[in-house]
TORMAR-561530 format. One line per field, with one value per residue (C-alpha): residue in three letters; x, y, z. Coordinates in Angstrom, 3 decimals. Layout:
# residues N
code: [ALA;...] .
px: [X;...] .
py: [Y;...] .
pz: [Z;...] .
//
This chain:
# residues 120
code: [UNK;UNK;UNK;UNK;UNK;UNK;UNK;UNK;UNK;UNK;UNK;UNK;UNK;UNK;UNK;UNK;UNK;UNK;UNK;UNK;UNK;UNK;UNK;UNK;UNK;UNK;UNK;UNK;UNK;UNK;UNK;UNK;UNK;UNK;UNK;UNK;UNK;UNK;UNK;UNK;UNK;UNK;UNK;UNK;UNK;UNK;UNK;UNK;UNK;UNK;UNK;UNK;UNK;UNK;UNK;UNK;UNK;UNK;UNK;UNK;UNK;UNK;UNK;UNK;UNK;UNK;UNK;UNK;UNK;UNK;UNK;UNK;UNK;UNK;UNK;UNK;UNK;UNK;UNK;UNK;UNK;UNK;UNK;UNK;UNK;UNK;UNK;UNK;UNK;UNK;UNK;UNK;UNK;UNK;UNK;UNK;UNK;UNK;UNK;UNK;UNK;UNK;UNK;UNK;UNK;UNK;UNK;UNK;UNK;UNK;UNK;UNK;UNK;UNK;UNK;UNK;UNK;UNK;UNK;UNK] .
px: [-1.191;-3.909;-6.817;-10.216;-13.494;-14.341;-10.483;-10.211;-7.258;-4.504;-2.020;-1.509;1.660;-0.515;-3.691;-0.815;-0.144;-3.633;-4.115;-1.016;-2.556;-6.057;-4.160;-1.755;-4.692;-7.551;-4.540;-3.391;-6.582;-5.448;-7.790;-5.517;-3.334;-0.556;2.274;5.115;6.407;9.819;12.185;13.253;10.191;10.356;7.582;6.920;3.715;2.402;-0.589;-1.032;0.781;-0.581;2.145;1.879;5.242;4.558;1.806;2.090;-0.476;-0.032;1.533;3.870;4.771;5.601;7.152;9.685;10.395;11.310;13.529;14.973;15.352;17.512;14.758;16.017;12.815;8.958;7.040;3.695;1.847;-1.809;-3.427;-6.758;-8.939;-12.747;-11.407;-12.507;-9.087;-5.555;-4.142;-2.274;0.611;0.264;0.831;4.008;5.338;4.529;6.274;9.339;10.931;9.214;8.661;5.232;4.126;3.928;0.695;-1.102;-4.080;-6.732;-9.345;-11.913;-12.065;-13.315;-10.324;-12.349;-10.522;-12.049;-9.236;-5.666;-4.296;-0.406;2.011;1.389] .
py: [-5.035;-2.558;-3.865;-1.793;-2.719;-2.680;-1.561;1.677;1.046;-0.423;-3.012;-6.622;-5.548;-2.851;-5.229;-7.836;-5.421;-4.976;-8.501;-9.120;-6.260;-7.638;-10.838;-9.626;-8.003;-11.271;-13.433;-11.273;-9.977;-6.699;-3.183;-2.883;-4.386;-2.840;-3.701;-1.351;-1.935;-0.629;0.312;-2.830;-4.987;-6.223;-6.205;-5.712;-6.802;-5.864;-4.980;-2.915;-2.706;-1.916;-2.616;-0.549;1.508;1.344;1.991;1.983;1.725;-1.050;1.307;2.841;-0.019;-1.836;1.866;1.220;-2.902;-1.476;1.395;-1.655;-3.578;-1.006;0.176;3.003;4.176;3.203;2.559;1.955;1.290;-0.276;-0.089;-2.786;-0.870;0.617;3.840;6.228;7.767;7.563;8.868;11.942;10.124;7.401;9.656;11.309;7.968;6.793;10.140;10.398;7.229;7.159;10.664;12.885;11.121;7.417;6.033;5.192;2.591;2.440;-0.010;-1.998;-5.018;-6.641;-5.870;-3.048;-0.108;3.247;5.746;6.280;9.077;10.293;10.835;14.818] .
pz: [-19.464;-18.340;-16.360;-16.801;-14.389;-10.675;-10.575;-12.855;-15.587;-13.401;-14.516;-13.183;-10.963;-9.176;-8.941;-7.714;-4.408;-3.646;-3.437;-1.201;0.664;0.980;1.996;5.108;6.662;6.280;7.346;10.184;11.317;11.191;10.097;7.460;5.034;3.149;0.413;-2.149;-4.893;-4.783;-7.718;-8.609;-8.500;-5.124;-3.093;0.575;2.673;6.371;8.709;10.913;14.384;17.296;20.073;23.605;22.698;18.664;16.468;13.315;9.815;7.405;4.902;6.920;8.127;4.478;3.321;6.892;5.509;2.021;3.520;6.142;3.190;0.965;-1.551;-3.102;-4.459;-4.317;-8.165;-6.287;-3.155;-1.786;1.005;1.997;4.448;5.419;5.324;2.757;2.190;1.902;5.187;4.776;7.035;4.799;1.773;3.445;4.158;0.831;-0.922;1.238;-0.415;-3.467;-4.175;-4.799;-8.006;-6.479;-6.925;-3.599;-4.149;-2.194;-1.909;0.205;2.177;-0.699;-3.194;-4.875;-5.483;-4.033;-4.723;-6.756;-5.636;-5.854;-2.586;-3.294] .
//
């Protein structure tokens, strides 16, 4: 099923991650919230951290819970924040497990999407 409005033409599993990405970073109270998709359906949600010794973006961090996980592979991944663009970090974390064609979502505090680009 292929959703067309305020979200482009994405299906209900990829408007499913933004919303558990909109969701970790409201309920955390983190800038950003994050979750993957990996290869077999599961999905994997953070925020960001922001430790003294560790700092880390919501979507590398969710990319580092799949990998800690044993995801073999990524099918998708979202990221909630006011940024204008996917981070290129983001993108590399994003593409080294899932590879350069994974779709990286992008949208806005308010669950509208502002970008779908690949890995690269």
């Amino acid at each position: 099923m292929t959703l067309s409005s305020e979200h482009g033409d994405l299906g209900a599993e990829d408007l499913k991650i933004i919303t558990l990405a909109r969701s970790a970073r409201a309920r955390n109270g983190v800038p950003e919230g994050a979750a993957v998709r990996d290869e077999t359906g599961r999905t994997y949600v953070a925020g960001t951290v922001e430790l003294e010794s560790l700092k880390l973006s919501a979507l590398q961090t969710a990319v580092a819970m799949a990998v800690a996980s044993g995801a073999q592979s990524l099918e998708a991944a979202a990221v909630v924040s006011n940024a204008g663009a996917a981070s290129p970090e983001d993108r590399a974390a994003v593409r080294d497990l899932g590879g350069p064609e994974t779709p990286v979502l992008l949208a806005g505090p308010d669950g509208k999407l502002r970008e779908a680009v690949t890995a690269g």
